[in-house]
C-alpha positions in Angstrom: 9.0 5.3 33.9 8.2 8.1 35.7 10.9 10.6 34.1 9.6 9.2 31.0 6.3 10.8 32.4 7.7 13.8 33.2 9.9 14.2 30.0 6.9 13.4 27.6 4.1 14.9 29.2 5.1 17.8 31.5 1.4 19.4 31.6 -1.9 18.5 31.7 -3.4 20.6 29.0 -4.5 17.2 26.8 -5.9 20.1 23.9 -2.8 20.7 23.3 -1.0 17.4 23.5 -4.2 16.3 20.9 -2.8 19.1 18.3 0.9 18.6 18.5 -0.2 15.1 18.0 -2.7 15.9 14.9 0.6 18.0 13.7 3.1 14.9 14.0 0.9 12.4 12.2 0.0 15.1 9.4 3.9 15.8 8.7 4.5 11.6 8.6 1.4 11.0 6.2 2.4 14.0 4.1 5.4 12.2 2.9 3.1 10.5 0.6 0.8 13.6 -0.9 -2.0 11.4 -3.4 -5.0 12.5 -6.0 -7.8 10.7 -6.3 -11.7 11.6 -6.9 -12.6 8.3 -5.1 -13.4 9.3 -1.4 -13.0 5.6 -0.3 -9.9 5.2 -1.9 -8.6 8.6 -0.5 -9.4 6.8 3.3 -8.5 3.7 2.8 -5.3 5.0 1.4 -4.1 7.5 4.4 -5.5 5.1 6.7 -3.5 2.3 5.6 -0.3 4.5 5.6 -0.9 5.5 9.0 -1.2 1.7 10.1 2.3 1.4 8.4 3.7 4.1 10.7 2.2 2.9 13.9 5.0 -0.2 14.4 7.9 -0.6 14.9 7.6 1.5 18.4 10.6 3.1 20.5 11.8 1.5 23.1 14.6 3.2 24.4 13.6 5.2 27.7 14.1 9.0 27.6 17.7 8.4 28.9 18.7 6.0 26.4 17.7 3.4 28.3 16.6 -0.2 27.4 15.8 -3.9 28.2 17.7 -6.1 25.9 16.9 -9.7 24.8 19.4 -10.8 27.9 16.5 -9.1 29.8 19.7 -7.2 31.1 19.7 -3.1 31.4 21.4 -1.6 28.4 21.9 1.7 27.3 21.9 3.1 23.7 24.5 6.0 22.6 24.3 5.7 18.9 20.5 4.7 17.8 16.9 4.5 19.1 16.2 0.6 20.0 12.7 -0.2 18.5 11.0 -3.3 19.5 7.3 -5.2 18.0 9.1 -6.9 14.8 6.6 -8.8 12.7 9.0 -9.7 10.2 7.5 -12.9 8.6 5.0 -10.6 8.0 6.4 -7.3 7.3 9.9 -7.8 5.3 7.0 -8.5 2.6 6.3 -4.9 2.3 6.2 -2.5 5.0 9.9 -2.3 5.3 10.3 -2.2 1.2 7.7 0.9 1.8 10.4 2.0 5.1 13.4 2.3 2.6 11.7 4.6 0.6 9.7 6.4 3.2 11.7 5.9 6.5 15.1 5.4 5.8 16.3 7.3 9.0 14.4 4.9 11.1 15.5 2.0 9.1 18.6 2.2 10.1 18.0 2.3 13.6 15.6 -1.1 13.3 19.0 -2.6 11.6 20.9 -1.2 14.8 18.2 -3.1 17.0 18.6 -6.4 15.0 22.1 -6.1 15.7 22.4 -5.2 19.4 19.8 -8.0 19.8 22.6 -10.2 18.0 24.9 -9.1 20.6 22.9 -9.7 23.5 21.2 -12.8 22.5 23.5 -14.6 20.3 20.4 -14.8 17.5 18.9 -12.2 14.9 15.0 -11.8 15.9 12.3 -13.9 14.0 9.4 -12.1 15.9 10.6 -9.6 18.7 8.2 -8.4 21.3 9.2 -6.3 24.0 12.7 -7.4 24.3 11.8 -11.2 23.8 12.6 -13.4 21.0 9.2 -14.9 20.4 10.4 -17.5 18.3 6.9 -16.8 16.5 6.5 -17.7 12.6 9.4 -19.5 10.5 12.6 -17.7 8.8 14.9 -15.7 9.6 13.3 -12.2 7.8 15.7 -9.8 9.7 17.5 -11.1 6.9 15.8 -9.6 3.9 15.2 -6.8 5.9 18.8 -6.0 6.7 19.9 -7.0 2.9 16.9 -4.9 1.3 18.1 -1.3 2.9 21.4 -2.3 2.4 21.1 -3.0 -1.5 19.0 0.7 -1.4 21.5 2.3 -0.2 21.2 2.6 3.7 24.7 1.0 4.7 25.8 2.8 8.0 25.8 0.0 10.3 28.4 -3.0 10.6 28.1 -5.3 7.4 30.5 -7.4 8.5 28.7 -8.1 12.1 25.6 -8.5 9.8 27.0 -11.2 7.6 28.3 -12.7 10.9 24.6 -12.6 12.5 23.0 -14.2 9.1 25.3 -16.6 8.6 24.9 -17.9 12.5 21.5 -17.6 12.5 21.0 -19.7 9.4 23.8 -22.1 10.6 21.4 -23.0 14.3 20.3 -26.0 15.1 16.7 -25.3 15.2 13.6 -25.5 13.6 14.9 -27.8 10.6 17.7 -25.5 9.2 20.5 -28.7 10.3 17.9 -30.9 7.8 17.7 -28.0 5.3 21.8 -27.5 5.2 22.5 -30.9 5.5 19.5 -32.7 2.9 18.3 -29.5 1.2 14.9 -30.0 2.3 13.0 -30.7 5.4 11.0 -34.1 5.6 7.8 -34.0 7.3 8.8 -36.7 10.3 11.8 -34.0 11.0 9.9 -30.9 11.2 6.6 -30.0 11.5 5.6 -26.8 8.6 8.6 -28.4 6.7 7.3 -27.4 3.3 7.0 -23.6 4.6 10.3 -23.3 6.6 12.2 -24.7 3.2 10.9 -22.2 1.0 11.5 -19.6 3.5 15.5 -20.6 4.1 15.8 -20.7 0.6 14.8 -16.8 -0.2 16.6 -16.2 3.3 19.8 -18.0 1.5 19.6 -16.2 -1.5 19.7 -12.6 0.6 22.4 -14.0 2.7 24.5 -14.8 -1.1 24.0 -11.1 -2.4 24.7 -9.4 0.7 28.2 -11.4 0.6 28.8 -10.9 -2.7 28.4 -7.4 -2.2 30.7 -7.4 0.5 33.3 -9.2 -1.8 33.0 -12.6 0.5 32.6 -14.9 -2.6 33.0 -18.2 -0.3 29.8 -17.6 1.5 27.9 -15.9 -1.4 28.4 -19.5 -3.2 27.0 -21.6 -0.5 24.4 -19.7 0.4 23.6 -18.8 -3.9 23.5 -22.6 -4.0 21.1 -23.3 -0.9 18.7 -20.5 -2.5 18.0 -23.5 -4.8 16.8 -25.6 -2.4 13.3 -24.7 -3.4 13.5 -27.0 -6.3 13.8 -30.1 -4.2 10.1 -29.0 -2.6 8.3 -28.2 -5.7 7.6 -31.2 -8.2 8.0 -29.5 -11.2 5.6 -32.3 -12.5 2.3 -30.9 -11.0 3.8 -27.9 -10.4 3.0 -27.4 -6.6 5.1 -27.4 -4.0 4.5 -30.4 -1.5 5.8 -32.3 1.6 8.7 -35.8 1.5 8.4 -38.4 4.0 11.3 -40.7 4.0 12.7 -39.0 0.5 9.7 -39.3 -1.2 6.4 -37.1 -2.3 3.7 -37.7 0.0 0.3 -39.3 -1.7 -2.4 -38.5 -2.1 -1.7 -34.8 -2.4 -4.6 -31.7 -2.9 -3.4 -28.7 -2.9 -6.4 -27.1 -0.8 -5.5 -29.0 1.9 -4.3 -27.0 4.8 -2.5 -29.2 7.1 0.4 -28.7 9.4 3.2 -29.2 6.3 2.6 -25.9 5.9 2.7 -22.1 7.7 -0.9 -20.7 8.1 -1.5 -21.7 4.1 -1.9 -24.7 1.6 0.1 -25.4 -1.1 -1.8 -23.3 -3.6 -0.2 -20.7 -1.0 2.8 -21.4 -0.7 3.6 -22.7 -4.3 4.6 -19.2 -6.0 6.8 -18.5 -2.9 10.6 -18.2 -4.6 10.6 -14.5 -4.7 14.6 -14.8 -5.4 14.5 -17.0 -8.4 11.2 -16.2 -10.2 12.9 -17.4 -13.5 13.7 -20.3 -12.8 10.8 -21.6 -10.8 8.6 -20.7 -14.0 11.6 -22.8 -16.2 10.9 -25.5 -12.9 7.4 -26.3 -13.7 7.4 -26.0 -17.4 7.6 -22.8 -18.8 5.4 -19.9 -19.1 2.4 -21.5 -20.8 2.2 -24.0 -17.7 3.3 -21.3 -15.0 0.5 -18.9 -16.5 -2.1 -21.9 -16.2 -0.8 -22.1 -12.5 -1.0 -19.2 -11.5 -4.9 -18.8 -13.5 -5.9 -21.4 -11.1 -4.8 -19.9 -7.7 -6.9 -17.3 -8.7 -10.0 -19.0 -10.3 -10.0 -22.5 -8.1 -13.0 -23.3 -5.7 -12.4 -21.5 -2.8 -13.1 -24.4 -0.7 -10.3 -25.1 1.7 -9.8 -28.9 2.8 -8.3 -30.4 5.7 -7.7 -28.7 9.3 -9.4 -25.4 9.9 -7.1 -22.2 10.3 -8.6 -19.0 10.7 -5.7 -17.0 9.0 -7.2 -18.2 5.3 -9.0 -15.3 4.9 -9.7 -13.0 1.4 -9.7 -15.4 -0.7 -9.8 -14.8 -4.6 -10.4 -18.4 -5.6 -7.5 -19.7 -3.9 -5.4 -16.8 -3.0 -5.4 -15.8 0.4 -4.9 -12.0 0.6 -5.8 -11.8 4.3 -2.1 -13.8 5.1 1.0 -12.9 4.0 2.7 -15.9 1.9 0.3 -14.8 -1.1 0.9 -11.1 -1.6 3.2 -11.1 -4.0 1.3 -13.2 -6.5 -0.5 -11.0 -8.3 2.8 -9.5 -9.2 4.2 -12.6 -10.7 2.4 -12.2 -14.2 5.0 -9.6 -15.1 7.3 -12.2 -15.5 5.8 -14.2 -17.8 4.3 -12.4 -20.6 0.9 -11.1 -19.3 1.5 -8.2 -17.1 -2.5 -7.4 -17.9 -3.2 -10.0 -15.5 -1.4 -8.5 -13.3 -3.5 -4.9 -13.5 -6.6 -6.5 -13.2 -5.7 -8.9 -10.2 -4.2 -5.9 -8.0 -7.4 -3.6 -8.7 -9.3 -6.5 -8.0 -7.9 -6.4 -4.7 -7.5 -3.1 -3.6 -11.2 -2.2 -4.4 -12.6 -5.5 -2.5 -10.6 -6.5 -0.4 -9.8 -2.9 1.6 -12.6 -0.6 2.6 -12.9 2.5 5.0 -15.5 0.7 7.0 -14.3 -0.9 10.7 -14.3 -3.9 9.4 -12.1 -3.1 6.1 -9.5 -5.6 6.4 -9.6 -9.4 5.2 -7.0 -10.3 7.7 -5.2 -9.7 10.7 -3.2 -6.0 10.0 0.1 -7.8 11.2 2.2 -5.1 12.3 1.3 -3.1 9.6 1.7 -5.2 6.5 -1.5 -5.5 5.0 -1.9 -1.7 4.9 1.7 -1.4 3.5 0.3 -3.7 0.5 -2.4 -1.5 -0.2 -0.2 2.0 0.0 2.4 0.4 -2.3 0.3 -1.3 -4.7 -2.4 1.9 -4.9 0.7 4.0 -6.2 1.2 1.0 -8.9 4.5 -0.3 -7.5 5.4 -3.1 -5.6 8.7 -5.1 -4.3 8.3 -8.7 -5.2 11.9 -9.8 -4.2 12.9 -7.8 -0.8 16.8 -7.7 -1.0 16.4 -6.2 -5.3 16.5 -3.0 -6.2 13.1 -3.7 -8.5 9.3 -2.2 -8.2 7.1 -4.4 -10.2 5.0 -2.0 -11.8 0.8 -2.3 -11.7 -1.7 0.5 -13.2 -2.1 2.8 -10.0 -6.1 3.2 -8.6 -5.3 7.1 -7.7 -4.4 9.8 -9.9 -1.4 10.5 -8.8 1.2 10.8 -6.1 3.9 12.8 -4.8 5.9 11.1 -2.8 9.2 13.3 -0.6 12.3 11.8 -0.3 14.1 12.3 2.9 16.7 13.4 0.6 15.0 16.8 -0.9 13.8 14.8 -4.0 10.1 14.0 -4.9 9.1 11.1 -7.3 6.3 11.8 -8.5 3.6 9.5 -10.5 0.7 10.5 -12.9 -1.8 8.8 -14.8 -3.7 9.1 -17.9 -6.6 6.5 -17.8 -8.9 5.6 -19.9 -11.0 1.9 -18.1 -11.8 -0.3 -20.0 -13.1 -3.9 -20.5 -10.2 -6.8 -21.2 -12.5 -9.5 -22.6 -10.1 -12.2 -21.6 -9.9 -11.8 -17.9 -13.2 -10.7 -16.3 -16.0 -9.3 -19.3 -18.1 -6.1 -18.5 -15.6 -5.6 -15.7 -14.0 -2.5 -16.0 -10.5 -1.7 -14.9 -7.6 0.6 -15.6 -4.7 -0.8 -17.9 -1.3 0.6 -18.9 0.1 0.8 -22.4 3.1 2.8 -21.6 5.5 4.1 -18.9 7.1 7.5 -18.8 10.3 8.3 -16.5 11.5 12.1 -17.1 9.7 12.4 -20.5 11.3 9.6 -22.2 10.4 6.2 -23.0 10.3 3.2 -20.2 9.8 0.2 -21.8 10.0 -2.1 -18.6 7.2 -3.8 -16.1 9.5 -2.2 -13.5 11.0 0.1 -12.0 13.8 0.6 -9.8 15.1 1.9 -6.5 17.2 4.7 -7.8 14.9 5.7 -10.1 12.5 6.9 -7.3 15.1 8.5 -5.4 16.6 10.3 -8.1 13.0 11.7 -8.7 11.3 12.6 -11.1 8.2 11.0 -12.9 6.3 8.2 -13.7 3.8 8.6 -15.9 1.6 5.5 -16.8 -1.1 6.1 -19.8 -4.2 3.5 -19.5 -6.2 3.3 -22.9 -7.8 0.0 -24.7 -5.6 -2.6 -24.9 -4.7 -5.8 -26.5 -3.0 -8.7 -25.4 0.8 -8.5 -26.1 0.6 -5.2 -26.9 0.3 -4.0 -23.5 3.6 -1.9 -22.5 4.9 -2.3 -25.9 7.3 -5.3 -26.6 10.0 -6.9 -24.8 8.4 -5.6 -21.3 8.3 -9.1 -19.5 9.7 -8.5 -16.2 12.8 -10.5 -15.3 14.0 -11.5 -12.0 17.8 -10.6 -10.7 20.2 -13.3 -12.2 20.9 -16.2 -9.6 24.5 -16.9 -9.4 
């Protein structure tokens, strides 16, 4: 500690350690250079990106020295050890935001995952100071791990990766023998059972395309057939997701009810959560027409919450619950079936009342991070739904535009012509901003995404806004469609 000291702060002139400071956080948010004539937005938006950057945090010593999960001395020759990993929380979006802002850094949190494998035989759920928390459910190193590598950060040992995954999903804890074994979790075996089996299943599916990447077809099919598992926890008759006692649906069922079945949520919540097979769960509960009506009422449902009380409800938009993490992809989901306008409005709806530059501006805990990532993401119009794809669903941006630099020399670089305007069908005398068409380099892009290369290639992204009409927003044959599941 105290060459640390001496190392970091050598003098006692704090002026000056208060400018070099000022001149460090000015370079990181400067990656991200935005235009907006909305002074709250323009707060909000560089706050948010500085809450991104403020975890994970270094924990090497100046020496290369660190405490390892083993609570053993270790030293690090290759890589900076980072510790405070939220990752049920921020595999979601802040490291999505990472691979496109921090890949250098990324990196070295894949290096900690694995030396962490090493010393404690586990990849971390929730790592704090060297200590596997064994807070939240999942194992989100996973998509983590999976998403840089799929983007193109891929110095580090795959095959030790694929090792650690397949280990961690194999342990005897916290239902996963019930999940591999059944396909689902019953209720008398696990408590959160409905939560944790969603969760394995998108872990499974990043496990299958990180094998199959690494030409390891044997496991890719196991785990490509695990990722399905969802099905056997969402009746496709009611369309929610729900909990089995002894094989069979528990009744009565309301999907407001929060009860311990489920992970800080309800089953409106948790229902929309197959970020890995977005296709087929709208196929699961009867097309688009039903998922569309669905997904209406998480949005538009009494807000009223039954059953036990947990604080981490919070933001709620009928029954979405922005302030927690299992709903923020939701928003996003319209792309895929049909009404990507829904998706425009929902996302503005959010980022102007749900963030604000006020103390207070948050509707739920930051979590390492993550909510802020959201709103830095999504404020640009672009947003990873599936961690572990190469895809951006797009939204209509609440800036002007943004330039962001690429570690790599390039800068993508988004612009927007807007027009806003009422959409009678959603929310009448409510104005928002609405695309009807996508540039990329001056041609044509006729798709409700984008995609990883794309932004580091550079270049531009240029959505126009003007009145609209359903189905002819984006042009035709714009419906976003998921990754095919093997």
């Amino acid at each position: 500690m105290l060459q640390n000291l001496k190392t970091e702060a050598p003098h006692w002139d704090f002026g000056r350690y208060k400018t070099a400071a000022k001149k460090a956080w000015l370079e990181e948010l400067s990656k991200i250079d935005i235009a907006t004539q909305d002074t709250a937005i323009l707060q909000n938006f560089y706050t948010a990106l500085y809450h991104s950057y403020t975890v994970p945090n270094t924990f090497t010593d100046v020496d290369g020295r660190y405490r390892g999960v083993d609570m053993e001395t270790h030293s690090a020759t290759d890589h900076e050890q980072y510790t405070v990993f939220s990752l049920w929380d921020t595999f979601r979006a802040s490291h999505p935001l990472y691979t496109i802002t921090q890949r250098d850094k990324t990196k070295d949190f894949i290096h900690s995952f694995l030396k962490m494998y090493d010393q404690g035989g586990d990849l971390p759920m929730w790592e704090l100071a060297g200590n596997y928390t064994h807070c939240m459910i999942g194992y989100n190193a996973v998509p983590v791990i999976v998403d840089a590598y799929m983007k193109g950060i891929t110095d580090f040992d795959t095959q030790k990766a694929l090792e650690a995954m397949v280990k961690t999903s194999e342990a005897v804890e916290f239902g996963k023998e019930h999940f591999r074994e059944k396909g689902y979790i019953s209720m008398e075996d696990e408590g959160e059972s409905v939560s944790k089996n969603l969760e394995y299943a998108y872990n499974d599916w990043c496990i299958a395309i990180f094998a199959e990447a690494l030409g390891n077809m044997e496991v890719a099919e196991t785990y490509y057939r695990s990722a399905q598992n969802y099905r056997n926890t969402i009746d496709g008759e009611i369309g929610y997701c729900r909990a089995k006692r002894n094989g069979d649906w528990i009744s009565p069922f309301d999907p407001s009810e929060v009860n311990f079945n489920f992970t800080e949520a309800n089953s409106y919540q948790y229902s929309f959560f197959v970020p890995q097979d977005v296709d087929g769960l709208i196929t699961h509960v009867g097309g688009e027409k039903r998922f569309n009506e669905l997904l209406d009422k998480l949005f538009t449902a009494p807000m009223d919450l039954a059953g036990r009380h947990q604080p981490d409800i919070t933001g709620l938009i009928g029954q979405y619950a922005h302030g927690n993490e299992p709903s923020h992809h939701m928003a996003y989901l319209y792309n895929y079936s049909g009404q990507p306008w829904k998706t425009q409005y929902r996302t503005q709806e959010i980022l102007r009342d749900l963030y604000s530059p006020t103390p207070d501006g948050l509707s739920g805990n930051e979590d390492c991070g993550q909510m802020s990532s959201w709103y830095v993401l999504s404020a640009m119009g672009i947003y990873s739904v599936t961690p572990g794809s190469r895809e951006y669903a797009l939204s209509a941006p609440i800036i002007d535009s943004a330039a962001i630099h690429l570690e790599n020399g390039n800068t993508f670089s988004i612009s927007t012509s807007m027009l806003e305007m009422e959409l009678e069908e959603i929310a009448p005398k409510e104005k928002r901003r609405y695309i009807s068409s996508v540039r990329y380099n001056g041609a044509d892009w006729p798709n409700s995404y984008i995609t990883h290369d794309m932004i580091m290639e550079g270049g531009a992204s240029c959505h126009l806004n003007c009145p609209l009409v359903p189905n002819t927003i984006m042009g035709n044959g714009t419906k976003q469609t998921a990754l095919p599941l093997k």
